[in-house]
N, C-alpha and C positions, 0 to 999 in steps of 0.2 A: 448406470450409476448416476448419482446424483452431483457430479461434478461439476457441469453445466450451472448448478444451482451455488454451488460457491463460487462461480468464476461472479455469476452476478450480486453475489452479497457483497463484494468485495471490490465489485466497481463503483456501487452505491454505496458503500461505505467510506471507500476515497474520497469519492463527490461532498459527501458530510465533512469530512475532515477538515481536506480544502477548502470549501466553504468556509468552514467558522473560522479557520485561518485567514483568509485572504476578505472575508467580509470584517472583522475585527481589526484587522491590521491595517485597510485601507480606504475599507467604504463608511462603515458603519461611524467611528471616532476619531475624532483629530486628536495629535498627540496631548495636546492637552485634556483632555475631556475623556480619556480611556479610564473607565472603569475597573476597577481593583480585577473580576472576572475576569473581561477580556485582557487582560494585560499578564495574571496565569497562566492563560493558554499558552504562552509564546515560554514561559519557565517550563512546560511539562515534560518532560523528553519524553514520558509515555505515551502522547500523543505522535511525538516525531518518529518512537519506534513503531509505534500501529503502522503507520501512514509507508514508513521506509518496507517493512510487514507484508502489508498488504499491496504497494505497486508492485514490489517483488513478484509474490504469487500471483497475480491479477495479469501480471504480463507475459511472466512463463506459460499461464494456464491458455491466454490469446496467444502465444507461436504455439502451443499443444493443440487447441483447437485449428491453426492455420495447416500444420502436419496432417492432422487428420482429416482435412478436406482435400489434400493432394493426395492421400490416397493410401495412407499407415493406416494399417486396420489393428496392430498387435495394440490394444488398448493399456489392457494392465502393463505391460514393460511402459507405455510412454505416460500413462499414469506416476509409476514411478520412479522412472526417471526425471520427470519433470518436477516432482517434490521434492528431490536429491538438490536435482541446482537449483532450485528457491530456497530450500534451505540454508544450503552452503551461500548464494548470493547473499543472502539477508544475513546470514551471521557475518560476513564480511562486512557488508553496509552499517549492520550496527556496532560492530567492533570501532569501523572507520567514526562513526558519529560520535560515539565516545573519546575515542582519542584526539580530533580535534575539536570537540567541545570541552 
């Protein structure tokens, strides 16, 4: 399967994330001088649910692949069990970000 190939879309796509977060918010603008764009970024919660999203899955899928190199070979069960708790993690995580945001 092609699993392998989301675990990596998903590490590269955090990379981006974090990036324009922590380049906007640190590197790139002084508080003064933040441009109307970067300073949306930090209002978008869709950006904070992608980012919460994707560590989720991107970290399940790294112990899925760490299991499978000790020696589980039943693929499809730890396929899907592994998308059961990302799923449930990250509805939790976004529940949590909502309520105290």
């Amino acid at each position: 399967m092609f699993i392998w190939l989301f675990h990596r879309i998903s590490g590269v796509s955090l990379i981006i994330l974090f990036g324009i977060k922590i380049l906007t918010s640190y590197f790139l603008f002084t508080k003064d001088k933040k441009p109307d764009w970067a300073l949306s970024l930090h209002r978008q919660p869709v950006l904070d649910v992608m980012i919460l999203i994707l560590f989720t899955f991107h970290s399940i899928y790294g112990l899925r692949t760490i299991v499978m190199d000790f020696g589980y070979r039943n693929e499809k069960r730890l396929f899907w069990l592994s998308n059961t708790v990302a799923s449930i993690i990250s509805v939790i995580l976004i529940y949590l970000y909502f309520v105290m945001s």
